[in-house]
C-alpha positions as a Markdown table, in Angstrom:
| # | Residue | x | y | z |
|---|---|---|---|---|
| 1 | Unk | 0.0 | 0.0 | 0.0 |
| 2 | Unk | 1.2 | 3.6 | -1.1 |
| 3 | Unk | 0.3 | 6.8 | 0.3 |
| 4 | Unk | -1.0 | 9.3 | -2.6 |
| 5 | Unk | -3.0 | 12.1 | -3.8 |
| 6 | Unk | -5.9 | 11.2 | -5.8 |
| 7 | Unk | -5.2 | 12.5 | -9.4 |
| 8 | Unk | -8.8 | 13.7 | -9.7 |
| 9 | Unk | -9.5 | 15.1 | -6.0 |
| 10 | Unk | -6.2 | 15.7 | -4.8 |
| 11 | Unk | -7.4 | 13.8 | -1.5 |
| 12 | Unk | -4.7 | 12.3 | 0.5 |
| 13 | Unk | -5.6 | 8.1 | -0.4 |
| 14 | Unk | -3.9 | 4.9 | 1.0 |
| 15 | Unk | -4.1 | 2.7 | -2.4 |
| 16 | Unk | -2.5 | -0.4 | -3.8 |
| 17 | Unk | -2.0 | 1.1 | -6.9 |
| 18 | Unk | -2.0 | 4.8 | -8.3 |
| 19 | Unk | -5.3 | 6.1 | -9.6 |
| 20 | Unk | -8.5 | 7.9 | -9.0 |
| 21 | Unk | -10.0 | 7.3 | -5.0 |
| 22 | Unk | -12.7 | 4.9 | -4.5 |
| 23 | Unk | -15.3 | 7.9 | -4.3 |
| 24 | Unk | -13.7 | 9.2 | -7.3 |
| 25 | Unk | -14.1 | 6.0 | -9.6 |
| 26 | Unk | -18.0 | 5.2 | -7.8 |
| 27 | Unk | -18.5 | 8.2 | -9.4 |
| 28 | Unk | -17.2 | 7.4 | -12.9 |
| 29 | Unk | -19.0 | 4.5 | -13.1 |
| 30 | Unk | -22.1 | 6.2 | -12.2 |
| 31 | Unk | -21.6 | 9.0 | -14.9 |
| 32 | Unk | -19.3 | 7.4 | -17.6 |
| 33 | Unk | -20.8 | 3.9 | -17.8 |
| 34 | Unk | -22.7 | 2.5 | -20.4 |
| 35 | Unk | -24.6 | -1.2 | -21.8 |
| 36 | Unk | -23.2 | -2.9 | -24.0 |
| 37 | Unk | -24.6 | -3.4 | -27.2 |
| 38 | Unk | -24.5 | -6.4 | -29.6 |
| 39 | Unk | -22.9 | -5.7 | -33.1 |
| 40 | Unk | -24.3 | -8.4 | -35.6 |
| 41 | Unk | -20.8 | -9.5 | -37.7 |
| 42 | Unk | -21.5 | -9.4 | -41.4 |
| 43 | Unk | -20.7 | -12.9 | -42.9 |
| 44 | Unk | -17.2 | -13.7 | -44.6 |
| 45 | Unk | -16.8 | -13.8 | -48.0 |
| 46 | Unk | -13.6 | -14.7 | -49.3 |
| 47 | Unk | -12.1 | -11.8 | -51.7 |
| 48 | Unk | -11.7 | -13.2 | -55.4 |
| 49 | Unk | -8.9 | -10.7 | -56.6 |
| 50 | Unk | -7.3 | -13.0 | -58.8 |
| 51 | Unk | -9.1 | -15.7 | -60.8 |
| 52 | Unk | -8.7 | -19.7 | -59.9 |
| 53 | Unk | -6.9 | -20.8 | -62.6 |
| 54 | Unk | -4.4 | -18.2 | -62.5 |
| 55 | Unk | -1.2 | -20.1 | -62.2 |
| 56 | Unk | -2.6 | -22.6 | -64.9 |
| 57 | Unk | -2.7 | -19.9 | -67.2 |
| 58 | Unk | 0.7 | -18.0 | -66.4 |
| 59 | Unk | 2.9 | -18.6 | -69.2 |
């Protein structure tokens, strides 16, 4: 455990690691947190750039 100053609150904080305070990040998550959301993945297609028989017909 270190002794710190919040970075946001500049409140004098015993904390394993450096950061916001606990009061600081309840509050984050209370105003900066959002759902999810799902994201429907299109399906893959394979990219046909260069015909099949290609090396058959390289001369």
């Amino acid at each position: 455990m270190i002794d710190i100053s919040c970075p946001r609150c500049s409140n004098g904080v015993t904390q394993r690691f450096y950061g916001p305070c606990e009061t600081c990040r309840e509050e984050l998550r209370s105003t900066q947190a959002s759902a999810g959301s799902e994201v429907a993945a299109q399906a893959y297609e394979p990219k046909m750039n260069v015909t099949p028989n290609a090396v058959a017909l390289k001369e």
